[in-house]
N, C-alpha and C positions, 0 to 999 in steps of 0.2 A: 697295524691297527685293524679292530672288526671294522664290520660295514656298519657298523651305525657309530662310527664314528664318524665327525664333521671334515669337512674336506674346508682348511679354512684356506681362503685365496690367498694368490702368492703377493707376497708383499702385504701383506696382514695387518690392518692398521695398526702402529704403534701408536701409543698416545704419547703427551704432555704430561710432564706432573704436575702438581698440584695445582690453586686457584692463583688465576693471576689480575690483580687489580685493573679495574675497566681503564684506560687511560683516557683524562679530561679533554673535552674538548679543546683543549691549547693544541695537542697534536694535530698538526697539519696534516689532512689525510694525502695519500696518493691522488694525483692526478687523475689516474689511470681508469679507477675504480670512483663510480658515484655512486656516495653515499647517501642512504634511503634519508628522506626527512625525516628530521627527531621531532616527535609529536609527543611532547609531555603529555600526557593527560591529569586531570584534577586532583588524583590519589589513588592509582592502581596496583594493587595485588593480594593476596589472599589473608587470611586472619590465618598469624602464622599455626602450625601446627607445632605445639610448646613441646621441645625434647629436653628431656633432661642431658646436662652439658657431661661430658666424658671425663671422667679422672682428672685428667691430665689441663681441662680447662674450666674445674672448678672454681667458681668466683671467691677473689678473698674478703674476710670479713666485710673489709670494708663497707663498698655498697651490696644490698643483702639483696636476695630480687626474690618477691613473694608470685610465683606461680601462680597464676589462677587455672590451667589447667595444662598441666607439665604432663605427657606422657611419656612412659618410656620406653626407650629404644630397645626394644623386646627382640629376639629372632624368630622370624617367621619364613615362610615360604608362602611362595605365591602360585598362578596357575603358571599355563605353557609359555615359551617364547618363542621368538622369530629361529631361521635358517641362520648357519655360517657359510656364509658367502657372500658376495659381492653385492655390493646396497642395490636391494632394487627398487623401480619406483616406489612412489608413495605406496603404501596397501590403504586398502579401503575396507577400514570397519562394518560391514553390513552383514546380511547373516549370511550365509557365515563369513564370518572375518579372515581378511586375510592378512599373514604373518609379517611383520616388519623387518625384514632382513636385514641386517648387518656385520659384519664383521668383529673385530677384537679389540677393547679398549679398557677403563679403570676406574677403579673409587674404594677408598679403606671403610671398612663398618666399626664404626668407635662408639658401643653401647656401652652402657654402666656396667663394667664388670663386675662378676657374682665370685666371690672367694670359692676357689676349690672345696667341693664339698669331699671330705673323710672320708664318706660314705657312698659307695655304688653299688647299686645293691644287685649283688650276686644269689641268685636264689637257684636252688638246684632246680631241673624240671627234668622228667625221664627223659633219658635218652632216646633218639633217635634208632629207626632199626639199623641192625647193622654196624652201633657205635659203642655198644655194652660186652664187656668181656667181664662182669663177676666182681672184678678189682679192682677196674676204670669209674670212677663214679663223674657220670658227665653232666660237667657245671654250667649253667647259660647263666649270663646275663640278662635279667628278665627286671627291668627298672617300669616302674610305672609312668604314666604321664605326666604328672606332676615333674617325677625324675626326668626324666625327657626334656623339661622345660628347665631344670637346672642346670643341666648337662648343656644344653644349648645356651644357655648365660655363661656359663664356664669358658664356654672357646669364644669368646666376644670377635676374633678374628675374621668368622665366620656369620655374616646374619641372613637370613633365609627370609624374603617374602610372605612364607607361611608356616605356620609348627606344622602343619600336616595336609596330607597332602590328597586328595578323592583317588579312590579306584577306578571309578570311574574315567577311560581316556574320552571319552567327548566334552567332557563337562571341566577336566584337570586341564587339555591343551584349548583354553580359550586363550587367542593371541593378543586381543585387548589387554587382558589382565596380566597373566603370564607368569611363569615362575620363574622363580631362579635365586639367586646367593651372591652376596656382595661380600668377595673375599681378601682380606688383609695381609698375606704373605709373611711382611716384615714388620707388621706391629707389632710392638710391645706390652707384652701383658701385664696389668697392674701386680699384678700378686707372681709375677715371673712364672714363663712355665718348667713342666718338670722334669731337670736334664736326666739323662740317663747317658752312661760314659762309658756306650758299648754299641755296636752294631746293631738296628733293629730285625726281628722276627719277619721276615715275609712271605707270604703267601709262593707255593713253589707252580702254582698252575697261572694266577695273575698277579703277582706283585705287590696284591694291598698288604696292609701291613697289621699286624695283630694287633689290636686294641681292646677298649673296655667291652664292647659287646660282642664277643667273639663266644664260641662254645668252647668248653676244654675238659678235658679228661684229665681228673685232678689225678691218676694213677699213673698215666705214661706221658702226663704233660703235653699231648697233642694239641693241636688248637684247630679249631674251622673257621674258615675266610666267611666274611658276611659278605663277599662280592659275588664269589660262583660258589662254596659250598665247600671248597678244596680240605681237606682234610691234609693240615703238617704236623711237622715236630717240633720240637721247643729243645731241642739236643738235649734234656732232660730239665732244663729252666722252669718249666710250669707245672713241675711234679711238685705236690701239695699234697697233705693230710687232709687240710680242712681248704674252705671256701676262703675264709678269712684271711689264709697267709699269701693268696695269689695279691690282697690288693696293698700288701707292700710292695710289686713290682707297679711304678708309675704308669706304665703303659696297659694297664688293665684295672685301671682306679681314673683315669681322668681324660677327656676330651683333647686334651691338647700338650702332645709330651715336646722337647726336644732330643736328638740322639744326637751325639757327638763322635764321629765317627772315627773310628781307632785304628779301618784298615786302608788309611788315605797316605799321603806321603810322605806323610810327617807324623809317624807309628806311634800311638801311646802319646801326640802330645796333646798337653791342657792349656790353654791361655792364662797367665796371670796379670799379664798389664797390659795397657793399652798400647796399641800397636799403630797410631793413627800417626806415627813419625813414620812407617813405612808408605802413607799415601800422601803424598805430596798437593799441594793447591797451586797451583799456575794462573797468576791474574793477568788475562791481558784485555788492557786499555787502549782506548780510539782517543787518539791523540790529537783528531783535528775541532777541538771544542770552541765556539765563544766560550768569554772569559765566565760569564755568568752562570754556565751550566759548569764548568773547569772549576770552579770553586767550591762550587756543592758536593764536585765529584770528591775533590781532594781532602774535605772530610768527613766524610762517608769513608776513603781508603784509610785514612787515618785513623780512624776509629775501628775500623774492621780490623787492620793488622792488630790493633791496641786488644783487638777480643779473641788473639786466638790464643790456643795453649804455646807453653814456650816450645812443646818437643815437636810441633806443626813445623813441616818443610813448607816455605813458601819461594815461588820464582814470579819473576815482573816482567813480563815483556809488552810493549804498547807498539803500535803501528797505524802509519798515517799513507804516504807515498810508499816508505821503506817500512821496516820491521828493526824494532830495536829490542837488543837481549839485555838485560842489565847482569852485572855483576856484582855480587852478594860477598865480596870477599873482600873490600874497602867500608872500613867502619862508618866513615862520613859523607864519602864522594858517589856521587851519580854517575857510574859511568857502565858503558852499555856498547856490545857487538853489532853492527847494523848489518841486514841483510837487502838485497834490494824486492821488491812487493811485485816486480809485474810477472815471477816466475815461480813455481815452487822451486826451494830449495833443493838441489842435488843432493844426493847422499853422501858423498865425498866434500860438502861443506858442512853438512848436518854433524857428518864425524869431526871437522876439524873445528865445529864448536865445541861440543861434547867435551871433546880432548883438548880443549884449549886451557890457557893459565885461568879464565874465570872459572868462580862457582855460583853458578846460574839458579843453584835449588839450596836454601841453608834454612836449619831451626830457625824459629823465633826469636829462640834465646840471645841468635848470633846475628841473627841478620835486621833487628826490630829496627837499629841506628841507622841500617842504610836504608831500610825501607822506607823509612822517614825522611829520610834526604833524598830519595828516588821521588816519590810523592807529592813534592814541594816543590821538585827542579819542573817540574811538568807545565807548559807553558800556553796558553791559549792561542788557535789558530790564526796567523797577524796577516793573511793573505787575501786579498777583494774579491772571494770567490763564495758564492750562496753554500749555504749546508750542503743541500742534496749534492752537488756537483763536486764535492771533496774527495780526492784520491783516498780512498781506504783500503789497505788491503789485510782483510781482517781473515781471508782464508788462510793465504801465507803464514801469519800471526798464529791459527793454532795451529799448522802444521809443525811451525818448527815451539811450540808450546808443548806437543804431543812427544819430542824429536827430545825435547828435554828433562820430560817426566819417565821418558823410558832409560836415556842417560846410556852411560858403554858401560862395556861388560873387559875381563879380564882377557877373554878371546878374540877380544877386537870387533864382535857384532854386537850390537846396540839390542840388549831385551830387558824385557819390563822386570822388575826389581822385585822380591816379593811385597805383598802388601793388601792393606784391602782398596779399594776403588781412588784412585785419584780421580781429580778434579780442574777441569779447567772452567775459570768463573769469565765470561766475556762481559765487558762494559762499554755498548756500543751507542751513538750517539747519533747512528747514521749508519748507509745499505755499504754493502759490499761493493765498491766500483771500479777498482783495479786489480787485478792479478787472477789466480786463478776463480773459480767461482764468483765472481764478478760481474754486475748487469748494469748496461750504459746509464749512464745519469740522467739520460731523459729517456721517458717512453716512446717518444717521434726517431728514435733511431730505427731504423730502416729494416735492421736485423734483431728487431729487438726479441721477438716471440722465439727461435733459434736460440739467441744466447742467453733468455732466461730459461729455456729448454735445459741447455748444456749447464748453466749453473745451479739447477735444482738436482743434477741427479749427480755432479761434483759434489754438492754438500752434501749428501746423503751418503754418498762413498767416506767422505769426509769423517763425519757420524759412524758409522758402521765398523770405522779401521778406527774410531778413536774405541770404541767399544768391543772390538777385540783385542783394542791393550787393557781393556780394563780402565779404562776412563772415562767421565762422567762429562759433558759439554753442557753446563748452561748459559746461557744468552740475557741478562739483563740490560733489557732496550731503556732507555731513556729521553727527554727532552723534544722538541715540535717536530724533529725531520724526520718526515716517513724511513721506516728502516726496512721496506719492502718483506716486509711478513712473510710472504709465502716462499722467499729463497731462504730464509732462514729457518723456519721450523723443519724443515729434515733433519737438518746440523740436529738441532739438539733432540727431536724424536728418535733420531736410528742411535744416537752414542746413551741413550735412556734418559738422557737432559731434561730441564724444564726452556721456555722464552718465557719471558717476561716485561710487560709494558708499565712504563711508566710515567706520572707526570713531570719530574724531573730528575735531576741524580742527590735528593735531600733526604728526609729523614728515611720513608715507605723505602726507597733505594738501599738507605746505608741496612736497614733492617736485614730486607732480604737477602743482600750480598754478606750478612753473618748468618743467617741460615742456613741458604745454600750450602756454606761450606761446611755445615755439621750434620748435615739433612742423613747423611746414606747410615744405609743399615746393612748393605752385604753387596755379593757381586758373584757371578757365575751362576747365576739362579734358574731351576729350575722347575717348575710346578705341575706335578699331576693330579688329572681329577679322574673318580673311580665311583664309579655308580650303581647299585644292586637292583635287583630285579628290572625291568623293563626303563629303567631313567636314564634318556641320553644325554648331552650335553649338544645344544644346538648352537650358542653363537658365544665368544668367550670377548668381552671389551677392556682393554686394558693398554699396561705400557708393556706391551709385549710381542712376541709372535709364534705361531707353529715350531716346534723344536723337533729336530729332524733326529727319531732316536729309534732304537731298534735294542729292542728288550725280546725280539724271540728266541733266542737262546739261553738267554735267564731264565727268562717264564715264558710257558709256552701258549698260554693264551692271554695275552694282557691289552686290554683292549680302552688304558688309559687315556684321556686326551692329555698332551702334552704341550708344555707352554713356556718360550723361554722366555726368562723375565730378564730386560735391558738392564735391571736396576732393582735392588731390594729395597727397598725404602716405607719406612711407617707412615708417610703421605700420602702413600697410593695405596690402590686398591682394584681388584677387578670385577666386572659383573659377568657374572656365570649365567644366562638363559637353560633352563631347561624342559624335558617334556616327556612323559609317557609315551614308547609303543604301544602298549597296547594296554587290557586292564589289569589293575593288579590284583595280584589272588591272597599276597602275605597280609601280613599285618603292620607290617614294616618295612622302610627303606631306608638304607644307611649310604651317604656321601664319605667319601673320604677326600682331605688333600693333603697330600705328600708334595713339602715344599723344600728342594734342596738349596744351599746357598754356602759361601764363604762369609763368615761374618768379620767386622773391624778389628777383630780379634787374631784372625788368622785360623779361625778353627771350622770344618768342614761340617755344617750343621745337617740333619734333617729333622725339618719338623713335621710331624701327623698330627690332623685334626681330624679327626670323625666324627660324624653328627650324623642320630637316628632321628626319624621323621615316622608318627602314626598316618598309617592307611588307614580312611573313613569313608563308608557310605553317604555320610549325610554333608548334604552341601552346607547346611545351617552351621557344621562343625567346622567346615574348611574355612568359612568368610570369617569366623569367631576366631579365626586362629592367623586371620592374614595380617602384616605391618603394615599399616596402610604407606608409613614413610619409606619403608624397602621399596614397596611396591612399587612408589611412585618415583624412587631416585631411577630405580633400574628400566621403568618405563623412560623417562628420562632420557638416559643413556641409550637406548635402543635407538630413541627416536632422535637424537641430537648427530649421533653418528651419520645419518640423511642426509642431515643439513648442512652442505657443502658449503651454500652460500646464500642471500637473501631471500632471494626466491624459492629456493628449497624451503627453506626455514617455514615462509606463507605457506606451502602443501604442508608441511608438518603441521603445522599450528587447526591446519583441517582434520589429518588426524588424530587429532587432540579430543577434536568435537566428534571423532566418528568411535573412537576407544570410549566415553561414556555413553553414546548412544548404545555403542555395543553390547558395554559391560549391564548396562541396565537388562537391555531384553534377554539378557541370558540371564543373571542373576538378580534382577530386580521385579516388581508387580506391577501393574496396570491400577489406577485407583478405580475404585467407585462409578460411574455416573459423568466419569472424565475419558479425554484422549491424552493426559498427562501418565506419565508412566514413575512408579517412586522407584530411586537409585536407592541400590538395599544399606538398608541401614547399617549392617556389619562393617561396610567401608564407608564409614562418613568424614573421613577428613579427606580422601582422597580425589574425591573432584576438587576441591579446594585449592589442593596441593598443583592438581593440574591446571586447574587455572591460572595459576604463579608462574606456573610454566611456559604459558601460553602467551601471558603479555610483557613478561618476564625481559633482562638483557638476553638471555639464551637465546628466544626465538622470535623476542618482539621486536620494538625498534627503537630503545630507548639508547642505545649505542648509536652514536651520527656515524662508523666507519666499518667497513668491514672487516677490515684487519684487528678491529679491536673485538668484534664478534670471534673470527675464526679464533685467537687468542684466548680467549674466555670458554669457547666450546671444548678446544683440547686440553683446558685444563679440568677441564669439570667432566671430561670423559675416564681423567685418570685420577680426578679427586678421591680423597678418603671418604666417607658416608657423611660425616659430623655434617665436614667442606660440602659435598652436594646436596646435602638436603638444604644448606643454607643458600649455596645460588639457586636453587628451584626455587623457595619460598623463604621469602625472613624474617629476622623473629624482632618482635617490636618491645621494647621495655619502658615503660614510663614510670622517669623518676618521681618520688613521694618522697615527704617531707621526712627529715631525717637520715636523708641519703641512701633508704631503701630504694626497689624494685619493681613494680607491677608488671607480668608479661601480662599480654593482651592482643588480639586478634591485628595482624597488620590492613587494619582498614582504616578510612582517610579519617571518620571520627574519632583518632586519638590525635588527630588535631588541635589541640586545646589551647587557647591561649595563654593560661597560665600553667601551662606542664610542658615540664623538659622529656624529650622523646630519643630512647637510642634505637637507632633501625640495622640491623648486622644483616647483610647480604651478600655475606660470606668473602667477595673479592672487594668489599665497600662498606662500610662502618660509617653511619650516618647518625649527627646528633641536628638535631632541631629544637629551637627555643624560640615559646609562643612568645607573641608581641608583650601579652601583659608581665611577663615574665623579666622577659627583654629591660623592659622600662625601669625595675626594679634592679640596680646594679650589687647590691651585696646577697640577694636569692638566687641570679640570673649567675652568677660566679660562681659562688657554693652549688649550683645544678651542674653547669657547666665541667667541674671541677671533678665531680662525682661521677659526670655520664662519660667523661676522658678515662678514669681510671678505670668502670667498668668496662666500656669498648677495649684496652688495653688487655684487661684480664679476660674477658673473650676470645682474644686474639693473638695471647700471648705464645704458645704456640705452629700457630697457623703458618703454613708457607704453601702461597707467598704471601706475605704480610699485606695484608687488605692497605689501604688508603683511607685516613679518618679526616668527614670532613664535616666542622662544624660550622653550623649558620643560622640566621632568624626567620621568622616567618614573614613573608613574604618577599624575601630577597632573588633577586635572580638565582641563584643556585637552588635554593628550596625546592628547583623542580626535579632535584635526583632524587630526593625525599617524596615529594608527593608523587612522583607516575609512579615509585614500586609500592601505593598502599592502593588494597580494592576499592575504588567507588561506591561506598555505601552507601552515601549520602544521600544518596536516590531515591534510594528502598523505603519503603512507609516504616512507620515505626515501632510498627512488632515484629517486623522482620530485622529492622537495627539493635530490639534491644534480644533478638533471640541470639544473636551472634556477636553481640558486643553488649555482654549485661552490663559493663562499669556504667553503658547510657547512664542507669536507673540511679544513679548515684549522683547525677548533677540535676541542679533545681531547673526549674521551668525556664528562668531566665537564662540560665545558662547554656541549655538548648537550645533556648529560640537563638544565643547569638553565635552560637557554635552552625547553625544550621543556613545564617544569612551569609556564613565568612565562604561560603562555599561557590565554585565559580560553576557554572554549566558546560559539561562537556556530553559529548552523543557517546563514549564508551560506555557498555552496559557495566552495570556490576557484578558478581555475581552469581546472583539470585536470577537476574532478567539473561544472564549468558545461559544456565541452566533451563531456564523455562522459555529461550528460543531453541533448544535441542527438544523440547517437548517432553522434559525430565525434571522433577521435582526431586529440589532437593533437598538431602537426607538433613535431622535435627542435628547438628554441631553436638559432642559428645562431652 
């Protein structure tokens, strides 16, 4: 690696995947840990910032939702970011600011994708000295900025803080603001992207990879890297007559190819059918349930098996004291191998299961009968012993779960099978208490800080060896008993897993235990980032870590960051920080990522994305060109990663206040006649957005547990862009007559008595219906009816499936609904109606009694949070 590359610390944070629903307060928190007080406040959080919904969660006919100010998810890039390395304390925004450190975490960018544009335009420009021999006529890529901006729609995979980026390094690495790219690995592109079914072109000095903006010599086909300058060959492939006929090769016509690679081990082959009979699902169940959670579970399991494909391998093993293996090879009978729980299994039992007369992994097709009888036989705990203190031993359970996905071989050593990514789905109900990885059932055990020592860095070994077979461990928690959160998120972070909280094992449950098991997108992942002129890569956050690779003998200067990814998956995503050394002198700077992987197919992909970025002198250019929503997820992300635990979280949420004081005095003016200072109008959603953040579940305190915090932060560190913009800030929809839609700012004044309100916040989906509403049963139905099916269609692909919960106004639940809307109600009333025009649409009376239903709380709003930082803020866009 060069020296400017990032040295990321060892043990790199992996993340969680995707968003995991807050769990209600029925969950009984741990003892151990006291939980902050939950302080509803009257209606807090920001007026959402309206994105237009992604493809794949466009709303159907049915309920229509009229935008009132929909932007969209554009690529941009932003200024500098923090170091890779080990979190250090808070930093403190003052001038100059200092950089918020962190390590490596995740989040997908799911913007409206732009159909590949035909056209890339290739315009000849003279060659270079030194690059003309008479016959060679040298072709650049010379696309204008407009193009630029299509080209960056193009690779939706990819979205960037800012379209461009200053020359200037004092003014590009401000740490407040920051730049960087929220990158998607394994999402799928609406319009699929362009395979090509040959080895790609690389660079012979660093390794990037030949693409659309590359120079080439349409006579001897050479091409020049945009990374260091390198001049190769094209073994004669980019020998051309004209300009024209290079952009039949896909890799020089489009931002975002795929290569298939032909010299891997499986020579010349092509996928034709799906190969997901080669990864197998192993469900194992905690088998010490009341009967009341044991029912909910068994159909949720029963609908789950009812949803998979017939040619799905599935196995069942469940464990309580012991470990039981079922066998799949009895059409109707439940019957099952038992192991005992207080030991791992030897390998000389692991064999003579394997080799035994069951068949512990069968199709669907064959095994749906018994799994249904398996399912049913399953019986509620009948023994006078509390939850917490229940013999679990759920390590054991995927030990030999792992032991059975890997299966024996004709040599008598037990190896993993070809395939893409198995899957073991845990449904636990309760902590780990017996056997290996296992922490006493109470916290007054004597030894306790020692043995939960020893079983957090077992389940992490745990994780790590499941993820060296190529297996995937998620954790779906369920029901009131603490399931000791922090022994478990290694398990499923190191095997590239999700955990998952929930309120009990009913509908939200059965949802995402069919998710989960369709979620993956590939396995052995690789990703490199490659940066031109002076742009480093400072801190990389995701579900990944440091990949230990050694490219100096391919290429002799490759000065790649490299990143193994636990898990390929269209849910995730990761944030790229980046920054100037020094100033730049081109005109242009080109990202690339090279992202390797085995897809569900069985076939050995690489994909290239590259994206070119205008260098500008003028700051006025760079704010015009920044996402305020990139900006603010990856700010986000930067700073969530801090937040260990509550108290962290209270220093973050200072840094919150010290990042717009900052960003102001570097990019903002001083008014008039005042000591107020205006935040620049180019980013005006963006304190907004921050403010969501700030009183938000992430860092406020609207979660009563910490375990349901830590839960929600690592999934929103590995969320895709859609998922984190929605737990930062969320988007409010008030239904209108006819089953339409109105978005609208999420402040406490769409409180209406008579309007139904959907509030989506990403791991929570909230419908509210006003009293007069309420009172009305065939309106209050028909609203009801319509804000369910919207919520649904929002959410329809999300994992983990948010939690929908509907109620009336004024009901005791109402208060998950009103703490996440901002306190407007404060604010005089040209300040309500600049930021909430619908105001001007209700009559006098109407407002007088919208304004009395309001309760008094000391939370500013805000308007009054902004003008105690001594910052005015910017007009709503």
């Amino acid at each position: 690696m060069a020296d400017h590359q990032p040295n990321f610390p060892a043990g790199y944070s992996v993340g969680i995947a995707p968003s995991t629903p807050e769990p209600p307060p029925s969950r009984r928190p741990d003892p151990k840990i006291s939980p902050p007080p939950f302080t509803p406040p009257p209606g807090p959080i920001f007026a959402p910032p309206t994105i237009q919904p992604p493809p794949n969660q466009i709303l159907s006919p049915s309920p229509s939702i009229k935008s009132s100010q929909l932007s969209a998810n554009g690529v941009r890039t932003g200024g500098p970011p923090p170091h890779m390395s080990t979190p250090p304390g808070p930093p403190v925004f003052s001038s100059p600011v200092q950089p918020a450190a962190v390590p490596f975490r995740t989040s997908p960018a799911t913007p409206q994708p732009v159909a590949y544009s035909s056209m890339s335009s290739l315009s000849a420009s003279p060659p270079p000295s030194g690059f003309s021999d008479g016959n060679n006529e040298y072709q650049r890529q010379v696309s204008t900025d407009g193009d630029d901006m299509a080209a960056l729609s193009d690779a939706p995979n990819v979205l960037l803080s800012a379209r461009k980026v200053l020359k200037q390094k004092k003014l590009m690495n401000v740490p407040s603001l920051g730049f960087g790219a929220l990158v998607s690995p394994g999402r799928e592109v609406l319009h699929g992207p362009q395979i090509i079914q040959r080895d790609p072109h690389r660079c012979q000095n660093c390794g990037a990879y030949a693409n659309l903006y590359c120079n080439i010599l349409l006579g001897s086909g050479q091409w020049q890297c945009i990374i260091c300058r390198n001049l190769n060959g094209s073994e004669g492939e980019y020998i051309a007559s004209t300009k024209d006929q290079l952009l039949n090769l896909p890799e020089l016509a489009f931002p975002l190819v795929d290569f298939i690679q032909t010299t891997n081990r499986r020579p010349g082959f092509i996928p034709v059918s799906d190969s997901r009979v080669s990864a197998p699902i192993v469900i194992v169940i905690d088998d010490s349930l009341d009967e009341p959670h044991l029912q909910h579970l068994q159909s949720s399991l029963h609908a789950f098996i009812d949803s998979l494909s017939p040619t799905t391998r599935i196995g069942i093993v469940s464990y309580g004291r012991t470990v039981s293996v079922y066998d799949l090879s009895e059409p109707s009978i439940a019957s099952a191998d038992l192991l005992p729980g207080h030991v791992s299994p030897s390998q000389d039992a692991l064999k003579q299961l394997v080799y035994g007369t069951g068949i512990y992994l069968s199709p669907i097709h064959t095994a749906l009968p018994v799994a249904h009888s398996i399912f049913s036989s399953l019986r509620p705990y009948k023994m006078n012993v509390p939850e917490s203190s229940r013999d679990r031993a759920m390590g054991v359970a995927i030990e030999v779960a792992l032991a059975v996905i890997q299966g024996p071989s004709p040599s008598g050593e037990m190896t993993k099978k070809p395939g893409g990514s198995s899957r073991v789905i845990v449904c636990a109900g309760g902590p780990n208490t017996y056997g290996p990885g296992s922490v006493p059932h109470s916290f007054s055990h004597p030894n306790y800080p020692h043995m939960e020592k020893t079983a957090l860095k077992w389940m992490e070994h745990l994780g790590r060896e499941a993820h060296r077979r190529n297996t995937v461990i998620d954790v779906l928690c369920a029901g009131t008993c603490p399931v000791r959160v922090p022994i478990l998120q290694p398990l499923a972070k190191s095997s590239g897993g999700v955990l998952v909280l929930h309120d009990d094992f009913g509908e939200a449950f059965g949802v995402n235990l069919q998710r989960a098991s369709t979620r993956a997108g590939g396995s052995h992942g690789l990703m490199e980032i490659r940066c031109s002129d002076d742009i480093s890569v400072t801190q990389v956050i995701g579900p990944g870590e440091e990949a230990v690779t050694d490219n100096h003998e391919a290429f002799k200067n490759d000065n790649a960051v490299a990143i193994q990814m636990l898990s390929v998956e269209e849910t995730q995503c990761f944030a790229v920080s980046m920054e100037t050394r020094g100033n730049l002198k081109s005109d242009f700077v080109y990202l690339q990522f090279g992202i390797l992987f085995s897809n569900l197919y069985q076939a050995d992909i690489t994909r290239v994305i590259t994206v070119r970025l205008q260098a500008v002198d003028s700051v006025q250019a760079y704010l015009d060109s920044v996402n305020d929503e990139v900006a603010a997820v990856l700010i986000a992300k930067r700073s969530l990663l801090r937040a260990k635990n509550f108290n962290d979280a209270v220093d973050v949420r200072k840094t919150v206040d010290e990042r717009i004081k900052d960003i102001t005095s570097k990019f903002g003016s001083q008014m008039p006649k005042s000591k107020l200072y205006q935040f620049p109008k180019e980013l005006c959603n963006l304190p907004e957005l921050l403010f969501h953040l700030r009183r938000g579940p992430l860092l406020g305190s609207i979660l009563g547990h910490e375990d349901e915090r830590s839960v929600l932060r690592d999934i929103f560190l590995n969320a895709c862009f859609d998922l984190s913009l929605r737990m930062v800030a969320p988007r409010c929809l008030m239904h209108r007559e006819g089953g339409t839609f109105e978005e609208l700012p999420a402040h406490d004044l769409v409180m209406q008595s008579d309007a139904a309100v959907v509030l989506d916040h990403g791991t929570d989906v909230f419908i509210w219906l006003g009293a007069e509403l309420s009172a009305q049963e065939g309106r209050s139905a028909a609203a009801l009816a319509a804000c369910r099916t919207l919520a649904e269609e929002l959410t329809e692909l999300r994992f983990p499936a948010p939690r929908i919960l509907a109620f009336k106004e004024g009901s005791s639940q109402a208060r998950y609904f009103v703490s996440r809307l901002i306190p407007a109600h404060k604010d005089p009333p040209y300040e309500q109606e600049a930021r909430f025009p619908q105001l001007r649409t209700l009559s006098t009376e109407q407002r007088t009694k919208l304004k009395s239903s309001f309760i008094h709380f000391d939370e500013p709003s805000f308007c009054e949070w902004m003008r105690s930082l001594k910052v005015l803020a910017p007009e709503p866009s």
